[in-house]
ZATIKE-37832 format. One line per 2 residues: number of its first residue (from 1); their letters; for each residue x negated, y, z negated of C-alpha. Coordinates in Angstrom, 3 decimals. Layout:
NUM) a) X Y Z | ... $
//
This chain:
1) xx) 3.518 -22.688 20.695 | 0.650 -24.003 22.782 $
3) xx) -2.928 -22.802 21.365 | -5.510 -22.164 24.038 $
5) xx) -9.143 -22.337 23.591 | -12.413 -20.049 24.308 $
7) xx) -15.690 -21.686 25.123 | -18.461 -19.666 22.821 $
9) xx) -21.252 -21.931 23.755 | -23.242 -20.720 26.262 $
11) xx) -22.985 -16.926 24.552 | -22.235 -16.482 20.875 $
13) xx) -23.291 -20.255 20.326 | -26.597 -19.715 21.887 $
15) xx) -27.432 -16.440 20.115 | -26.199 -17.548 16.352 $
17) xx) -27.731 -20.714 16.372 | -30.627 -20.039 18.734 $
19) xx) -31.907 -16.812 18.761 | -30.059 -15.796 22.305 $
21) xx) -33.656 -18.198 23.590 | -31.811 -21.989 24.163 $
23) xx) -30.326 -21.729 26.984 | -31.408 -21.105 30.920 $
25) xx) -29.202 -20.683 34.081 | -30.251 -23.995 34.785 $
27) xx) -28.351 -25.091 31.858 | -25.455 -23.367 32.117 $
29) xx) -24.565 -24.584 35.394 | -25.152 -28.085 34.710 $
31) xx) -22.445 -27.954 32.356 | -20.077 -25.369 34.586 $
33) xx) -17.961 -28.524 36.350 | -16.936 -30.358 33.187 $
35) xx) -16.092 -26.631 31.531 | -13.852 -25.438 34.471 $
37) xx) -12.111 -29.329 34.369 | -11.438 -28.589 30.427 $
39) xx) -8.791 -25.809 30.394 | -10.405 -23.016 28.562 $
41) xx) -8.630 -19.878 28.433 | -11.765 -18.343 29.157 $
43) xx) -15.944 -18.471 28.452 | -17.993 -16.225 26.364 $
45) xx) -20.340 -16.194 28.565 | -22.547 -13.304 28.455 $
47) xx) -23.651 -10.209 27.344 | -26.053 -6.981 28.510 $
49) xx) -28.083 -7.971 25.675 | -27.676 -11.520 27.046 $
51) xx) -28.964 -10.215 30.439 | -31.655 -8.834 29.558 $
53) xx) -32.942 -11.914 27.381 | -32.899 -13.678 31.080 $
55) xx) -34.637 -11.515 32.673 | -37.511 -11.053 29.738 $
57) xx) -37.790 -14.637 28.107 | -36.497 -17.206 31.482 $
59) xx) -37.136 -15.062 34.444 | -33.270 -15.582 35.458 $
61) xx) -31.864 -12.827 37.140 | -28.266 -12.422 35.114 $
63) xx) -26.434 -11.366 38.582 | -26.939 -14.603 40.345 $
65) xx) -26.264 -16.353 37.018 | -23.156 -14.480 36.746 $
67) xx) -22.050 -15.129 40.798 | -23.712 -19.075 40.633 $
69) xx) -21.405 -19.538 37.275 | -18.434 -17.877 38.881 $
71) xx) -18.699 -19.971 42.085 | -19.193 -23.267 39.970 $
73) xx) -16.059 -22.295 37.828 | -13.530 -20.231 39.967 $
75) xx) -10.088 -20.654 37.576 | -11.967 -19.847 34.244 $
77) xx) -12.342 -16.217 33.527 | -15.959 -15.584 32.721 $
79) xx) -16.288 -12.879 29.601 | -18.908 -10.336 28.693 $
81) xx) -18.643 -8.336 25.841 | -19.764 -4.600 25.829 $
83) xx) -20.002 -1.909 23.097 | -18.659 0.528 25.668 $
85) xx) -20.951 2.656 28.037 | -23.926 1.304 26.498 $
87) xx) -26.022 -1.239 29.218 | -28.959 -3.286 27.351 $
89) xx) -30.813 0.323 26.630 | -29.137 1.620 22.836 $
91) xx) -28.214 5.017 24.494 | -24.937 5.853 25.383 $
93) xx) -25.092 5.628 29.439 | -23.902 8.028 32.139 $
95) xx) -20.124 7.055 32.646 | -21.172 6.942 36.317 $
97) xx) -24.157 4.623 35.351 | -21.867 2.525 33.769 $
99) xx) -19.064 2.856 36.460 | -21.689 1.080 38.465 $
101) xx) -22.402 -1.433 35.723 | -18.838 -2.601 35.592 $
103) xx) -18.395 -2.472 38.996 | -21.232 -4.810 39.886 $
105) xx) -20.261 -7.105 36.787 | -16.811 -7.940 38.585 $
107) xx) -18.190 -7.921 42.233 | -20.441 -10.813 40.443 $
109) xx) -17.478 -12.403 38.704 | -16.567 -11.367 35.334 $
111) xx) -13.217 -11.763 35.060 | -12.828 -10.500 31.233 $
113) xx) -14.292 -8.066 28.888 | -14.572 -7.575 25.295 $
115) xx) -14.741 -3.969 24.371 | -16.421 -3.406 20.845 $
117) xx) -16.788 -0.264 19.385 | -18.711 -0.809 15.741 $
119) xx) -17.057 2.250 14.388 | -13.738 1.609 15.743 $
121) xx) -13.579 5.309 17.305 | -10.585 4.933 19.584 $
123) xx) -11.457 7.358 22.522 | -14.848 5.307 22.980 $
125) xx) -12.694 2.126 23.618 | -10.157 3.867 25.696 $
127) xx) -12.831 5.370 27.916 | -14.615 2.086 28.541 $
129) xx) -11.225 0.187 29.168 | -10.503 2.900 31.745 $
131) xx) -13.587 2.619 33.993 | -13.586 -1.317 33.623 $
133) xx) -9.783 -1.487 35.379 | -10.598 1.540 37.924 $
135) xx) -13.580 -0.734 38.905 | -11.646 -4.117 39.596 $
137) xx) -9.070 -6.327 38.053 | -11.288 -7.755 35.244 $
139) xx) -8.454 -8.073 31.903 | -9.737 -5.993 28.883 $
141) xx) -9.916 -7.335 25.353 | -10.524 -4.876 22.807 $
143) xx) -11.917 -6.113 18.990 | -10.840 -5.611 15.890 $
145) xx) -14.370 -6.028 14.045 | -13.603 -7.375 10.332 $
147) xx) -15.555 -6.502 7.480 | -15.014 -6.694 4.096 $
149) xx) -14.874 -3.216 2.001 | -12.065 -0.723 0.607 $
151) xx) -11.668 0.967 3.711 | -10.813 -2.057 6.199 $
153) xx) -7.790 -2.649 4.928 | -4.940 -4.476 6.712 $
155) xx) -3.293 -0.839 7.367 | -6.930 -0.017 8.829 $
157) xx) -6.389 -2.052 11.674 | -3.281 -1.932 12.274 $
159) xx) -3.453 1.399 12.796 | -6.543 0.824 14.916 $
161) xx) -4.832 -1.657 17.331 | -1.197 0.415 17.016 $
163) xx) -3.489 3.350 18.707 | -5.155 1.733 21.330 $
165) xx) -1.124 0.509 22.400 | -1.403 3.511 23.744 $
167) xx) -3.769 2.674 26.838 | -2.268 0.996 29.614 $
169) xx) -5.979 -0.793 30.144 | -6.196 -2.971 27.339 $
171) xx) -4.232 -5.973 27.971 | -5.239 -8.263 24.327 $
173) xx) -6.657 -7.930 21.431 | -8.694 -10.215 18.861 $
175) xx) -9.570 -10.565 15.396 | -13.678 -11.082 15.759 $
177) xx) -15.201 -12.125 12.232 | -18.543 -11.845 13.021 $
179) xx) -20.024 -12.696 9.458 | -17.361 -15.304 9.141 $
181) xx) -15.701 -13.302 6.180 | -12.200 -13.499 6.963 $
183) xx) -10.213 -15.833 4.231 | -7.066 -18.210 4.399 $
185) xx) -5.550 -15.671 2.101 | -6.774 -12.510 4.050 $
187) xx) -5.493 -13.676 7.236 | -1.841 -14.652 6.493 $
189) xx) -1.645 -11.075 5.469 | -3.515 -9.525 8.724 $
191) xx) -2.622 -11.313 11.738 | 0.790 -10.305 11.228 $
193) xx) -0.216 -6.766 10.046 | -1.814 -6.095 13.416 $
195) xx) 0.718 -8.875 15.798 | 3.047 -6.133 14.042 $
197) xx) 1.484 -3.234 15.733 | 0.858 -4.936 19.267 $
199) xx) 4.286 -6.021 19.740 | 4.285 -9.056 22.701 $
201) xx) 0.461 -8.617 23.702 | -1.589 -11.529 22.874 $
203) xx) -3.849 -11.490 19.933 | -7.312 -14.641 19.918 $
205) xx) -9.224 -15.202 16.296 | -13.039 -15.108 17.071 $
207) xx) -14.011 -16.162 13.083 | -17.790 -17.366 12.328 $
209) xx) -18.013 -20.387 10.716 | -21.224 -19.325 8.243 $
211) xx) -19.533 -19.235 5.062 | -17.280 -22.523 5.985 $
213) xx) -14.364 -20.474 6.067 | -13.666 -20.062 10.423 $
215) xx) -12.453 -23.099 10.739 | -9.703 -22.801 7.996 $
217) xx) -8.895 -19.253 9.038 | -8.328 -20.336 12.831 $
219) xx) -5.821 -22.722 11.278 | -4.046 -20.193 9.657 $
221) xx) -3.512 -17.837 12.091 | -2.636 -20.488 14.900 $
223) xx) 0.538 -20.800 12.012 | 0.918 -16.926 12.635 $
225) xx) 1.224 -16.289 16.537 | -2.461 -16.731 17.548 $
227) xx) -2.267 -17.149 21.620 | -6.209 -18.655 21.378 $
229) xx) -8.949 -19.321 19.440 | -13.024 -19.397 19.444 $
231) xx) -14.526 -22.369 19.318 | -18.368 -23.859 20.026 $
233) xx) -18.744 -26.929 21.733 | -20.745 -30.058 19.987 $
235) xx) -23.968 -28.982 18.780 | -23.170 -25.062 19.736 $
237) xx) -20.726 -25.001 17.194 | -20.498 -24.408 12.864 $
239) xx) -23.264 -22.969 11.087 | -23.536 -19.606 11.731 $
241) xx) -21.569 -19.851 15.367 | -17.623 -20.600 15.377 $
243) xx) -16.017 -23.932 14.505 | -16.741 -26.862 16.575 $
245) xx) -14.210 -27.912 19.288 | -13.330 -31.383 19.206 $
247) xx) -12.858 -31.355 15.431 | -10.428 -28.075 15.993 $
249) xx) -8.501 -29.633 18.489 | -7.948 -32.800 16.553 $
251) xx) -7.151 -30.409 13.248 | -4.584 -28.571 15.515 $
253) xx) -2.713 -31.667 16.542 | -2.438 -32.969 13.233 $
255) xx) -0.617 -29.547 12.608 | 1.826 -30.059 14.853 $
257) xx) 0.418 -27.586 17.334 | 0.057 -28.255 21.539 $
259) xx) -3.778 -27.702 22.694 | -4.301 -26.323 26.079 $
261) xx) -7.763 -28.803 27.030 | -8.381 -32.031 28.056 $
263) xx) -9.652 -33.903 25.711 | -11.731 -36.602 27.642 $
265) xx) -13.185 -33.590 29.448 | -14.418 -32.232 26.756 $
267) xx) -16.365 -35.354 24.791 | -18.361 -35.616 27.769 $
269) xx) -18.949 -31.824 27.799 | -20.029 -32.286 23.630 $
271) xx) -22.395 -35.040 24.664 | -23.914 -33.246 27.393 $
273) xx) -24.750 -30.113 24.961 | -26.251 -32.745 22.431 $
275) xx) -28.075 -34.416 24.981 | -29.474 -31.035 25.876 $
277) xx) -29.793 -29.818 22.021 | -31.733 -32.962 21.302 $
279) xx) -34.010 -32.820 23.999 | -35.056 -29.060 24.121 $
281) xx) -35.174 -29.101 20.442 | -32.520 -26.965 19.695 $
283) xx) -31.000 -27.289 15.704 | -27.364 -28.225 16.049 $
285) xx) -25.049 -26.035 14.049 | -23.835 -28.205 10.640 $
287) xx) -20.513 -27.853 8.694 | -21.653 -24.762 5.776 $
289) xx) -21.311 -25.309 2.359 | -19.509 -21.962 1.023 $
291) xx) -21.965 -19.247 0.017 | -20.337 -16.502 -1.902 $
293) xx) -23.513 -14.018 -1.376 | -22.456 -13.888 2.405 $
295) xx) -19.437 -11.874 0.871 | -22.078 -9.139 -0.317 $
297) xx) -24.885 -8.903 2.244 | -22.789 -10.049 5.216 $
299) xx) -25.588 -10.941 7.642 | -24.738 -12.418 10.984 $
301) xx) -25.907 -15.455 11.292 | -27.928 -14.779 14.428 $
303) xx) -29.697 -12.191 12.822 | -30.766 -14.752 9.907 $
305) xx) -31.723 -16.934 12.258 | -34.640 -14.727 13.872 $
307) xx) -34.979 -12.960 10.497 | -35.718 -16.338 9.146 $
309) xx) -37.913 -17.614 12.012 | -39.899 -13.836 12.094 $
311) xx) -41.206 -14.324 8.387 | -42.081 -18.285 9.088 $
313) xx) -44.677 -16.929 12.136 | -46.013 -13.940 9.347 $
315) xx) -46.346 -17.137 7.069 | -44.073 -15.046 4.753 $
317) xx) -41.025 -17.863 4.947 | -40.571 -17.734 0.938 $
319) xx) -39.967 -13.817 1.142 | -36.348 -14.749 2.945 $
321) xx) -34.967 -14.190 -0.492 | -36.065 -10.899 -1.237 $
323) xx) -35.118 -9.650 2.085 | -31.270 -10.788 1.884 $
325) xx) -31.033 -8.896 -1.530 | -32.768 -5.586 -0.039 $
327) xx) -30.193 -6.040 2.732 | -27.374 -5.268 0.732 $
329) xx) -29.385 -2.877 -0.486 | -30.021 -0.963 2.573 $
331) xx) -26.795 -1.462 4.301 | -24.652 0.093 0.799 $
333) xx) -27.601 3.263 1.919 | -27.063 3.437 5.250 $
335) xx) -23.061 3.848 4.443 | -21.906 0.494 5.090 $
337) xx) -21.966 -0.212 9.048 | -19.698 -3.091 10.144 $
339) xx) -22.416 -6.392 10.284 | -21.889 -6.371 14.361 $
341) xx) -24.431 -5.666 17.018 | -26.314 -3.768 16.797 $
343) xx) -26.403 -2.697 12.770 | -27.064 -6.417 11.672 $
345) xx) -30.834 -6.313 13.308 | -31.415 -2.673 12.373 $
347) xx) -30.167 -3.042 9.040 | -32.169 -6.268 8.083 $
349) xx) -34.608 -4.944 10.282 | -34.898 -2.183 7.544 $
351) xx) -34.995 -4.862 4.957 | -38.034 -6.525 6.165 $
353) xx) -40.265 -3.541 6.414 | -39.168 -2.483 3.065 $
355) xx) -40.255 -6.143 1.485 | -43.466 -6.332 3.263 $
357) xx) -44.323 -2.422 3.597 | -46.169 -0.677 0.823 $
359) xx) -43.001 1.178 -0.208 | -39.597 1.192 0.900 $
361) xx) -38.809 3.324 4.244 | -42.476 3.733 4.982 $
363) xx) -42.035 2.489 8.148 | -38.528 3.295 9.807 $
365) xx) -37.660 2.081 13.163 | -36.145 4.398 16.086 $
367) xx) -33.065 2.917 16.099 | -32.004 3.471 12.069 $
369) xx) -33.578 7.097 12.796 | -30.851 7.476 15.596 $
371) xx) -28.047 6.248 13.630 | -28.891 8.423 10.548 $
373) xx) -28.995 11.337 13.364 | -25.601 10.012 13.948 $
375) xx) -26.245 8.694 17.485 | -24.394 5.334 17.065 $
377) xx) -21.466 7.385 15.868 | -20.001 8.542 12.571 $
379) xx) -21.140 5.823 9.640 | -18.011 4.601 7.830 $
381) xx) -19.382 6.551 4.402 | -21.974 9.136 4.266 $
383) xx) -25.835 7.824 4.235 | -27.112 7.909 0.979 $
385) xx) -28.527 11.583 0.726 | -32.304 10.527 -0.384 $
387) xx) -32.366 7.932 1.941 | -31.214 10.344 4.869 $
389) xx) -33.874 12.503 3.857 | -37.048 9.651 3.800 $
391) xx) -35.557 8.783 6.995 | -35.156 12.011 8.542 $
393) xx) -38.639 13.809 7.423 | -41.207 12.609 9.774 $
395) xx) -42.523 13.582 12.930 | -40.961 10.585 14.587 $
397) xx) -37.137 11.930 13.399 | -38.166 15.273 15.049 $
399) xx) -39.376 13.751 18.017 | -36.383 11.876 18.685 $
401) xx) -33.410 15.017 17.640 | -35.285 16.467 20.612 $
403) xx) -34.504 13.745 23.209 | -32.704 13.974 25.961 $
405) xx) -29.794 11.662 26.861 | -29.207 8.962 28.995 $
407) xx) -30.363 10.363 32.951 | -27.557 10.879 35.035 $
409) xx) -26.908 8.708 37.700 | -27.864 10.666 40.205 $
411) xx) -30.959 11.644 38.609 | -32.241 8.030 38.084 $
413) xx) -31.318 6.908 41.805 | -33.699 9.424 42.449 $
415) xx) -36.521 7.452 40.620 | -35.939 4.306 42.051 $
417) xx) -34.881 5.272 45.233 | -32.033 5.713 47.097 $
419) xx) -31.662 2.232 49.043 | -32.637 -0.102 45.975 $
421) xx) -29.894 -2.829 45.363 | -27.589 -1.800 42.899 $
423) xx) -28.389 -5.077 40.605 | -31.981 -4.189 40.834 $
425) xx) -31.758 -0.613 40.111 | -29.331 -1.245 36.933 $
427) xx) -32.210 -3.355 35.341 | -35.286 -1.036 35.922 $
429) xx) -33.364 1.964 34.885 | -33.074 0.110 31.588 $
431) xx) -35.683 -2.271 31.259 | -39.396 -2.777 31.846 $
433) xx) -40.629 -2.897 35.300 | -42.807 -5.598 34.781 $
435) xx) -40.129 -8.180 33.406 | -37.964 -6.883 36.327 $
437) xx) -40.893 -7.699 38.499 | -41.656 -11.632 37.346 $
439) xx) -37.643 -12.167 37.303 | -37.867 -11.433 41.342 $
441) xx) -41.266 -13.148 42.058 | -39.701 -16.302 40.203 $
443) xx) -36.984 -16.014 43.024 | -33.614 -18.090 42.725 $
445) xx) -33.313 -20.265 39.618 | -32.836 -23.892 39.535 $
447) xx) -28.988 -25.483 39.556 | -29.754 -28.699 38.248 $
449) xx) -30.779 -30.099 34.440 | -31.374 -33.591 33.336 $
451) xx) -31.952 -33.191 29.267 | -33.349 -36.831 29.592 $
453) xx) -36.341 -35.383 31.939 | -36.743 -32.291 29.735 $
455) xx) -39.832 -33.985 27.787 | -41.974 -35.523 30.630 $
457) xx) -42.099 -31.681 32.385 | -42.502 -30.449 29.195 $
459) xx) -45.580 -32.676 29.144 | -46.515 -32.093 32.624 $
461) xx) -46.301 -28.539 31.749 | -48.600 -28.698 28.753 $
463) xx) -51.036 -30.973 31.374 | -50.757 -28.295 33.686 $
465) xx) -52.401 -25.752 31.658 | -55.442 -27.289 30.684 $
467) xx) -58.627 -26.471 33.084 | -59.809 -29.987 32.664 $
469) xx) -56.360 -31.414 34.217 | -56.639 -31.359 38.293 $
471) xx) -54.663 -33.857 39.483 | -52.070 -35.598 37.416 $
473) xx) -50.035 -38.838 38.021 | -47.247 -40.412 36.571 $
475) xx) -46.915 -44.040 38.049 | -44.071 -46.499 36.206 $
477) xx) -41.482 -48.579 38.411 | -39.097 -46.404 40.006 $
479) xx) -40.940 -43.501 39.315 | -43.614 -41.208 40.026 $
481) xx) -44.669 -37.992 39.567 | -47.990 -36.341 40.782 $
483) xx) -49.372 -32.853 39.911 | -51.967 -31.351 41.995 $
485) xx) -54.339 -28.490 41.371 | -52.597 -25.245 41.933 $
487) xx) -48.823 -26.980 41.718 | -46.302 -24.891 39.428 $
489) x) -43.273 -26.555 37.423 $
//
């Protein structure tokens, strides 16, 4: 059986090993030719999360990424993954709203969605599968988010995946190991639990290479029917993202497996992404040494990764400790959520105001409020009952039980006006006007990236700033560079 392979780089790479910051349009599509020529079965590419970190920390606007991306790479389905009708706000949207959010996601050129529900509630997946194929031809992927704990069982998901068989609209399904939790052992036994309950659709492996364990699952399960699986390329892979490419590949071959890529294709793709690693300063991912605590806390590593950076700027960096244990802590409280977005960052979250507060649950954020309330759905065991009750008596818990929900769609075209663009209207109904505002005065976003340049406009950008610095030239053979007064980079 020929195994296929899924690009995670410029997605799950980017947020687990770099905060969701690393990477611009600019470098995306610098690397789009040499990704379309490699074969991928498709790119994890982005997310409404992922939009919305264009828009507030690069000024990109995520449509024309998503169309610019899609034009540069026309055979490789381009993947977003959703939790359902939820669009970068945390409230459940309008199903019109997010009619119109899938709708304009396809016109722009997503070709494949992930639908994750974190609680595994079956009509929420069904419902967002529906809308996505009555608003194009996008395929739907729907996740089977593993955990470790005495109610995910093998039977668990099987029965999860045997009752989503029952929608016409979902056309795969994958095992996604977000903590990188899933054993040798654990997946011999449930790939072909849940293959078992899918009968001839295709089923990827999506397993996080934290604990060391990703890449040896992956192997497994290609042993076990796997159509494709999740890799990062060159310095976007291991750590806390998924196992690296090129060293997959070649461990797939020695198995006796067929690889659907080109191999030359993709060491020049791995040296471009080190290139660009190298010179924007981005930590490549490393092999992991096995950590057995990961089996108890379960933290994403994305979320360590800005947990860890967070406490470095509050000079707090040896307190990373003590918030890892009081995040096992506070997750066992909050009735074990699955360690998926978004319960990762309000769980350890949680754990960070509890270390540096004066007491724990002093200070509660809006979004662990809501879930208590049981907006995020129903928690997989009851919230501890003291804990629900710290949480729940404060004037901020009141405030929010008298909310109202998400504005209809017709409501919120009334606020922004009837003859806005649909892209534009779909970001200020759910984000800051002001971020919407500098993504459209920066206008279109640059196509090209040379990692070699990256430092000299990083220094001409540092120039720039100072009020001494007017007028600025670079002059070496076969090149200069002059900055005037008033000039932007």
């Amino acid at each position: 059986m020929t195994i296929q392979l899924v690009d995670v780089t410029m997605r799950d790479g980017n947020q687990s090993l770099w905060g969701a910051t690393g990477l611009n349009t600019a470098h995306m599509l610098q690397a789009a030719a040499l990704t379309e020529r490699a074969g991928f079965r498709a790119v994890d590419f982005t997310s409404s999360s992922h939009m919305a970190v264009a828009v507030r920390y690069f000024r990109n606007n995520p449509w024309e990424r998503i169309r610019r991306m899609r034009a540069a790479m026309p055979t490789t389905p381009l993947q977003l993954i959703t939790t359902g009708l939820r669009f970068i706000a945390w409230q459940q949207a309008d199903p019109e709203f997010m009619r119109l959010v899938y709708r304009c996601l396809q016109d722009c050129g997503i070709r494949r969605f992930v639908v994750l529900d974190p609680m595994h509630e079956v009509p929420a997946v069904i419902a967002a599968a529906r809308i996505i194929k009555q608003e194009g031809e996008a395929e739907v992927m729907a996740a089977l988010t593993f955990t470790l704990s005495d109610v995910h069982d093998d039977a668990f998901y099987a029965g999860f995946a045997r009752a989503l068989m029952a929608s016409p609209d979902i056309d795969l399904f994958y095992i996604k190991d977000p903590s990188g939790l899933l054993s040798v052992d654990r997946v011999r036994t449930l790939a072909p639990a849940v293959r078992a309950a899918i009968g001839n659709r295709p089923l990827e492996i999506h397993a996080h290479n934290t604990l060391g364990l990703g890449e040896l699952s992956s192997l497994e399960a290609a042993k076990l029917g796997i159509s494709a699986i999740h890799v990062g390329i060159g310095p976007g892979g291991d750590g806390s993202s998924l196992p690296e490419a090129e060293r997959m590949v070649a461990n797939l071959i020695e198995a006796g497996h067929e690889v659907a890529i080109d191999r030359a294709t993709l060491r020049q793709l791995s040296a471009y992404w080190s290139r660009l690693a190298f010179a924007e300063g981005l930590p490549p991912g490393t092999p992991q040494a096995f950590d057995a605590s990961f089996l108890r806390h379960q933290i994403a590593g994305g979320v360590m990764t800005t947990t860890r950076r967070q406490l470095e700027e509050l000079g707090m960096g040896d307190r990373l400790a003590a918030v890892i244990a009081e995040t096992e802590q506070v997750r066992a409280e909050l009735g074990h959520p699955i360690m998926v977005t978004p319960f990762p960052q309000m769980v350890m979250s949680q754990a960070l105001f509890n270390v540096i507060g004066d007491r724990r649950y002093a200070q509660v954020s809006d979004q662990v409020i809501r879930y208590v309330m049981g907006k995020f759905g129903k928690p997989t065991r009851p919230v501890d009952r003291a804990v629900e009750a710290a949480i729940l008596d404060r004037p901020r818990a009141r405030e929010l039980a008298n909310e109202g929900d998400f504005p209809a769609l017709g409501d919120l075209r009334k606020t922004f006006g009837h003859h806005m663009p649909d892209e534009e209207f779909l970001l200020r109904a759910v984000m800051p006007g002001d971020q919407v505002d500098a993504m459209l005065a920066a206008g279109r976003s640059r196509a090209t990236y040379t990692p070699e340049a990256a430092p000299l406009f990083k220094l001409l950008r540092e120039l720039a700033a100072r009020p001494a610095a007017r007028d600025i030239v670079i002059d070496r053979p076969g090149l200069r560079i002059a900055l005037h007064a008033g000039a932007s980079l």
